[in-house]
C-alpha positions as CSV (number, residue, x, y, z in Angstrom):
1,X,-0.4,11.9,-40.8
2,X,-4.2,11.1,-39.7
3,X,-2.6,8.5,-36.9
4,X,0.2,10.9,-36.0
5,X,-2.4,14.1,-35.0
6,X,-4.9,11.2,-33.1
7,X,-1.2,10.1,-31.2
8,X,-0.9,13.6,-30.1
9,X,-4.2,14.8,-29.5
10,X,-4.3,11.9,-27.2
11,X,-1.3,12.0,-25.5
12,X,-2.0,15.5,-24.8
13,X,-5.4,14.5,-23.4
14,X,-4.4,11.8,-21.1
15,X,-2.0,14.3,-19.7
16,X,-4.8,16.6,-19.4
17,X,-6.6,14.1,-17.1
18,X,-3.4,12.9,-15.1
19,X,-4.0,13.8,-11.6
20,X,-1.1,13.5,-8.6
21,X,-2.5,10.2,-6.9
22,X,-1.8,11.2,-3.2
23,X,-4.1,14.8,-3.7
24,X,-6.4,14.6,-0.6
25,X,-4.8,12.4,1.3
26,X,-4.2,12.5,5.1
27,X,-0.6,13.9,5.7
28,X,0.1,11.1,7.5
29,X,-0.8,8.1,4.7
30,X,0.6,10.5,2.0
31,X,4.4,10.3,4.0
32,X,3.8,7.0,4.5
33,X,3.1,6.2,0.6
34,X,6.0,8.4,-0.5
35,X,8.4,6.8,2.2
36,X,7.6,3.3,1.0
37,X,7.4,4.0,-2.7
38,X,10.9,6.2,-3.1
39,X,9.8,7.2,-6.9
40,X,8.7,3.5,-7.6
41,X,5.4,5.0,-8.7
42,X,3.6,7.1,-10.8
43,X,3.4,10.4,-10.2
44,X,0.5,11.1,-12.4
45,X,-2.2,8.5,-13.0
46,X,-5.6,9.1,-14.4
47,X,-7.0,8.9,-10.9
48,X,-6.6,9.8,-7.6
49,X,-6.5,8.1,-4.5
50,X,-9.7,6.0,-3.5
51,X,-10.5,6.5,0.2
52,X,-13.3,4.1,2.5
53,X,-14.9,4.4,5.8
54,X,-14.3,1.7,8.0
55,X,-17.1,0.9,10.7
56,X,-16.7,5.0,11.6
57,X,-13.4,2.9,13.6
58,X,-10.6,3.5,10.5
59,X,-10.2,4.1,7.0
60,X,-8.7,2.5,4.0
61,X,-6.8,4.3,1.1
62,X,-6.8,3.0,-2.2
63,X,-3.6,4.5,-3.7
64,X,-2.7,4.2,-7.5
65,X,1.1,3.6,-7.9
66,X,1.2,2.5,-11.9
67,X,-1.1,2.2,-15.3
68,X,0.3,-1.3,-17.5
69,X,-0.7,-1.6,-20.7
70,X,-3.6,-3.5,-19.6
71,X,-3.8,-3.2,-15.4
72,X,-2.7,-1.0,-12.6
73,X,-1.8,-1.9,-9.4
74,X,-1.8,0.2,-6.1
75,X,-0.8,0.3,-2.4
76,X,-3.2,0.2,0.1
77,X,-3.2,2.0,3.7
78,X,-5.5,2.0,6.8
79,X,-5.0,4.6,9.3
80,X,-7.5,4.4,12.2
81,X,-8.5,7.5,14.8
82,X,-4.8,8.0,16.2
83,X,-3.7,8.7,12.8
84,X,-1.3,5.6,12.7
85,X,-0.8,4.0,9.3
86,X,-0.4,1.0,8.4
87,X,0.6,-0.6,4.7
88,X,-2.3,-3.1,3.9
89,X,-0.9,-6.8,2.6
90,X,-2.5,-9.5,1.6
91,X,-1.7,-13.1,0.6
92,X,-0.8,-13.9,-3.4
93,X,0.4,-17.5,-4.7
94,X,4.0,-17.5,-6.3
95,X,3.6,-19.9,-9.2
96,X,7.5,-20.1,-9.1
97,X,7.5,-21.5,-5.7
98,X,4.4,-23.1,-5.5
99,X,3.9,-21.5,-2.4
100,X,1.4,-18.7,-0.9
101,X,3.2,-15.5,-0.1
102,X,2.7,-12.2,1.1
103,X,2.5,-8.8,-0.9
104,X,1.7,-5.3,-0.3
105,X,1.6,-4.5,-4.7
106,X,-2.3,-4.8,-5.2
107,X,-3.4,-5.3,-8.7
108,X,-6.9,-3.8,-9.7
109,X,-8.1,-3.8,-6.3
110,X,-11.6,-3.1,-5.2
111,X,-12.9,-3.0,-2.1
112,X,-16.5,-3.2,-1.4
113,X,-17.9,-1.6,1.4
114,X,-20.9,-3.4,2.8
115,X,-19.1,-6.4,3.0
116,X,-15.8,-5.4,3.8
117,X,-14.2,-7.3,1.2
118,X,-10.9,-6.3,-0.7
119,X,-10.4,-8.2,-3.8
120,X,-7.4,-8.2,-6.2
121,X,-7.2,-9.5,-10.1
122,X,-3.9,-9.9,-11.4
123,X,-4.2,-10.4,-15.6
124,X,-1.3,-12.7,-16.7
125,X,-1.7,-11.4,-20.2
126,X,-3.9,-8.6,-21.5
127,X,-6.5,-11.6,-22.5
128,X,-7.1,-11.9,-19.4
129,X,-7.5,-15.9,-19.9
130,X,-4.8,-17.0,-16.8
131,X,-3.6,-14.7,-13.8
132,X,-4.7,-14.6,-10.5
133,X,-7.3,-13.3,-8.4
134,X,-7.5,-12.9,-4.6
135,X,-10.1,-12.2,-1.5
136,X,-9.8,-10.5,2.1
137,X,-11.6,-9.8,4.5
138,X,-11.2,-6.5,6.7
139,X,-11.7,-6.6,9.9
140,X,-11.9,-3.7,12.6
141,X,-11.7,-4.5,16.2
142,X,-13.7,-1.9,18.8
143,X,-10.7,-0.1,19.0
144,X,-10.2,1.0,15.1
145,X,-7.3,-1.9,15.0
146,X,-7.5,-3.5,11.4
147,X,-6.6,-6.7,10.3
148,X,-6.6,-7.8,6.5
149,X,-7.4,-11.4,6.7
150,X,-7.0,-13.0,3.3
151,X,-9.9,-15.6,2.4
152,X,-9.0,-17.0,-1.2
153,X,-6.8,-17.6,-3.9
154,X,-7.4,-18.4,-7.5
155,X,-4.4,-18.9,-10.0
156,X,-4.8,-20.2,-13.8
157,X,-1.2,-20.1,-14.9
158,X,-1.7,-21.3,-18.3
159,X,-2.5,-18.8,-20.6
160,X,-4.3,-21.1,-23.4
161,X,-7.2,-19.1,-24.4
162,X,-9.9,-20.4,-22.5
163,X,-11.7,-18.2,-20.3
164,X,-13.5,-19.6,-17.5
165,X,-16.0,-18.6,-15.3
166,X,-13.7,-19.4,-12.0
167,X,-10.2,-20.3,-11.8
168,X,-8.7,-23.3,-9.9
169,X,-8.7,-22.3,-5.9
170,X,-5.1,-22.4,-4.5
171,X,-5.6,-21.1,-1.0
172,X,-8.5,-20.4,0.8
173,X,-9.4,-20.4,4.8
Protein backbone atom coordinates (compact mmCIF):
# COMPACT_ATOMS: atom_id res chain seq x y z
CA UNK A 1 0.00 0.00 0.00
CA UNK A 2 3.17 2.26 1.21
CA UNK A 3 4.66 1.87 -2.58
CA UNK A 4 1.28 2.37 -4.15
CA UNK A 5 0.47 6.09 -2.30
CA UNK A 6 4.62 7.06 -3.09
CA UNK A 7 3.53 5.86 -7.04
CA UNK A 8 0.84 8.29 -6.97
CA UNK A 9 1.97 11.10 -4.97
CA UNK A 10 4.75 11.06 -7.48
CA UNK A 11 3.12 10.74 -10.54
CA UNK A 12 0.97 13.43 -9.51
CA UNK A 13 4.00 15.59 -8.74
CA UNK A 14 5.93 15.19 -11.89
CA UNK A 15 2.71 16.23 -13.61
CA UNK A 16 2.62 19.11 -11.41
CA UNK A 17 6.03 20.20 -12.68
CA UNK A 18 5.45 19.25 -16.56
CA UNK A 19 5.68 22.42 -18.36
CA UNK A 20 4.68 22.76 -22.48
CA UNK A 21 8.46 22.79 -23.85
CA UNK A 22 7.83 25.50 -26.66
CA UNK A 23 6.37 28.24 -23.78
CA UNK A 24 8.38 31.36 -24.69
CA UNK A 25 9.45 30.58 -27.70
CA UNK A 26 9.69 32.92 -30.75
CA UNK A 27 6.54 32.22 -32.98
CA UNK A 28 8.64 31.62 -35.60
CA UNK A 29 11.00 28.55 -33.97
CA UNK A 30 7.88 27.30 -32.07
CA UNK A 31 6.11 26.56 -35.93
CA UNK A 32 9.13 25.46 -36.96
CA UNK A 33 9.46 22.78 -33.97
CA UNK A 34 5.83 21.77 -34.29
CA UNK A 35 6.12 21.45 -38.20
CA UNK A 36 9.14 19.11 -37.93
CA UNK A 37 8.07 17.18 -34.93
CA UNK A 38 4.21 16.29 -36.05
CA UNK A 39 3.39 14.85 -32.38
CA UNK A 40 6.88 12.94 -32.29
CA UNK A 41 7.48 14.74 -28.99
CA UNK A 42 6.53 15.40 -25.70
CA UNK A 43 4.13 17.71 -25.06
CA UNK A 44 4.95 18.09 -21.39
CA UNK A 45 8.51 17.65 -20.11
CA UNK A 46 9.87 18.81 -16.91
CA UNK A 47 11.44 21.79 -18.56
CA UNK A 48 11.08 24.28 -20.95
CA UNK A 49 12.84 25.29 -23.79
CA UNK A 50 16.60 26.55 -23.22
CA UNK A 51 17.31 29.68 -25.20
CA UNK A 52 21.23 31.34 -25.90
CA UNK A 53 22.53 34.51 -27.28
CA UNK A 54 24.69 34.26 -30.07
CA UNK A 55 27.42 37.10 -30.50
CA UNK A 56 24.13 39.65 -30.14
CA UNK A 57 24.16 38.10 -34.29
CA UNK A 58 21.47 34.97 -33.60
CA UNK A 59 20.18 32.77 -31.07
CA UNK A 60 20.04 29.18 -30.32
CA UNK A 61 16.93 27.15 -28.83
CA UNK A 62 17.44 24.31 -26.87
CA UNK A 63 14.16 22.45 -27.27
CA UNK A 64 13.14 19.26 -25.21
CA UNK A 65 11.32 16.72 -27.39
CA UNK A 66 11.38 13.39 -24.94
CA UNK A 67 12.36 12.18 -21.13
CA UNK A 68 13.92 8.06 -21.48
CA UNK A 69 14.28 6.31 -18.63
CA UNK A 70 17.69 7.51 -18.22
CA UNK A 71 18.29 10.59 -21.05
CA UNK A 72 16.35 13.09 -23.03
CA UNK A 73 17.00 14.29 -26.26
CA UNK A 74 15.95 17.62 -27.94
CA UNK A 75 15.95 19.62 -31.29
CA UNK A 76 17.87 22.46 -31.66
CA UNK A 77 17.10 25.86 -33.64
CA UNK A 78 19.00 29.03 -34.49
CA UNK A 79 17.08 31.87 -35.86
CA UNK A 80 19.26 35.05 -36.44
CA UNK A 81 17.85 38.94 -36.70
CA UNK A 82 15.42 38.20 -39.84
CA UNK A 83 13.70 35.72 -37.89
CA UNK A 84 14.68 32.79 -40.28
CA UNK A 85 15.04 29.42 -38.53
CA UNK A 86 16.96 26.97 -39.06
CA UNK A 87 17.03 23.15 -37.54
CA UNK A 88 20.58 22.73 -35.95
CA UNK A 89 22.41 19.15 -37.01
CA UNK A 90 25.29 17.86 -36.09
CA UNK A 91 27.51 14.89 -37.01
CA UNK A 92 26.92 11.31 -34.91
CA UNK A 93 28.76 7.90 -35.88
CA UNK A 94 26.31 4.98 -36.93
CA UNK A 95 27.94 1.96 -35.31
CA UNK A 96 25.83 -0.14 -37.85
CA UNK A 97 27.47 1.35 -40.72
CA UNK A 98 30.63 2.24 -39.43
CA UNK A 99 30.20 5.45 -40.86
CA UNK A 100 29.77 9.32 -39.58
CA UNK A 101 26.28 10.59 -40.27
CA UNK A 102 24.22 13.48 -39.80
CA UNK A 103 21.35 13.94 -37.20
CA UNK A 104 19.16 16.65 -36.04
CA UNK A 105 17.87 14.30 -32.56
CA UNK A 106 20.36 15.72 -29.91
CA UNK A 107 20.77 13.78 -26.81
CA UNK A 108 21.57 15.65 -23.50
CA UNK A 109 22.81 18.55 -25.14
CA UNK A 110 24.56 21.44 -23.64
CA UNK A 111 25.77 24.30 -25.03
CA UNK A 112 28.26 26.45 -23.36
CA UNK A 113 28.27 29.95 -24.02
CA UNK A 114 31.73 31.40 -23.79
CA UNK A 115 33.08 29.05 -25.98
CA UNK A 116 30.41 28.41 -28.31
CA UNK A 117 30.54 24.81 -28.03
CA UNK A 118 27.43 22.37 -28.35
CA UNK A 119 28.09 19.05 -26.93
CA UNK A 120 25.87 15.95 -27.07
CA UNK A 121 26.12 12.43 -24.79
CA UNK A 122 24.26 9.70 -25.94
CA UNK A 123 24.10 6.78 -22.92
CA UNK A 124 24.03 3.35 -24.62
CA UNK A 125 22.59 1.89 -21.47
CA UNK A 126 21.52 3.66 -18.27
CA UNK A 127 25.23 2.76 -16.85
CA UNK A 128 26.34 4.96 -18.80
CA UNK A 129 29.60 2.65 -19.49
CA UNK A 130 29.43 2.76 -23.69
CA UNK A 131 27.40 5.34 -25.88
CA UNK A 132 28.56 8.16 -27.67
CA UNK A 133 29.47 11.64 -27.07
CA UNK A 134 29.92 14.51 -29.64
CA UNK A 135 31.42 18.22 -30.04
CA UNK A 136 30.57 21.42 -32.35
CA UNK A 137 31.46 24.29 -32.74
CA UNK A 138 29.06 27.37 -33.58
CA UNK A 139 29.98 29.68 -35.59
CA UNK A 140 28.27 33.13 -36.54
CA UNK A 141 29.39 35.07 -39.50
CA UNK A 142 28.94 39.19 -39.37
CA UNK A 143 25.86 38.77 -40.81
CA UNK A 144 23.98 36.55 -37.94
CA UNK A 145 24.52 33.40 -40.49
CA UNK A 146 25.27 30.17 -38.29
CA UNK A 147 27.04 27.32 -38.99
CA UNK A 148 27.23 24.15 -36.66
CA UNK A 149 30.58 22.77 -37.44
CA UNK A 150 31.06 19.42 -35.67
CA UNK A 151 34.65 18.88 -34.09
CA UNK A 152 34.61 15.37 -32.44
CA UNK A 153 33.27 12.11 -32.02
CA UNK A 154 33.64 9.51 -29.34
CA UNK A 155 31.83 6.06 -29.53
CA UNK A 156 32.44 3.00 -26.93
CA UNK A 157 30.03 0.43 -28.29
CA UNK A 158 30.71 -2.12 -25.88
CA UNK A 159 28.73 -1.95 -22.95
CA UNK A 160 31.20 -4.15 -20.58
CA UNK A 161 31.19 -2.25 -17.35
CA UNK A 162 34.16 -0.22 -17.50
CA UNK A 163 33.86 3.30 -17.29
CA UNK A 164 36.48 5.38 -18.70
CA UNK A 165 37.60 8.69 -18.41
CA UNK A 166 37.44 9.20 -22.44
CA UNK A 167 36.08 7.07 -25.12
CA UNK A 168 37.84 6.00 -28.29
CA UNK A 169 37.71 9.15 -30.87
CA UNK A 170 35.91 8.22 -34.12
CA UNK A 171 35.85 11.49 -36.01
CA UNK A 172 37.31 14.55 -35.22
CA UNK A 173 38.51 17.70 -37.56
Amino acid sequence: MKNLIFLLITMFSLTALAVDPTEGLPEAVKAKYQAMTAGECQTDTPWGAESFDLQGKANLYIVPCFLGAYQSGALAFTSDKFSNVQVVTVLSYDEIIQAVTATIDLMEPSFDPETMTLSTYSKGRGLGDCGQTSTSKILVDDYGYVRVKTIEIRDKAECDGQYEDEWPVVFKQ
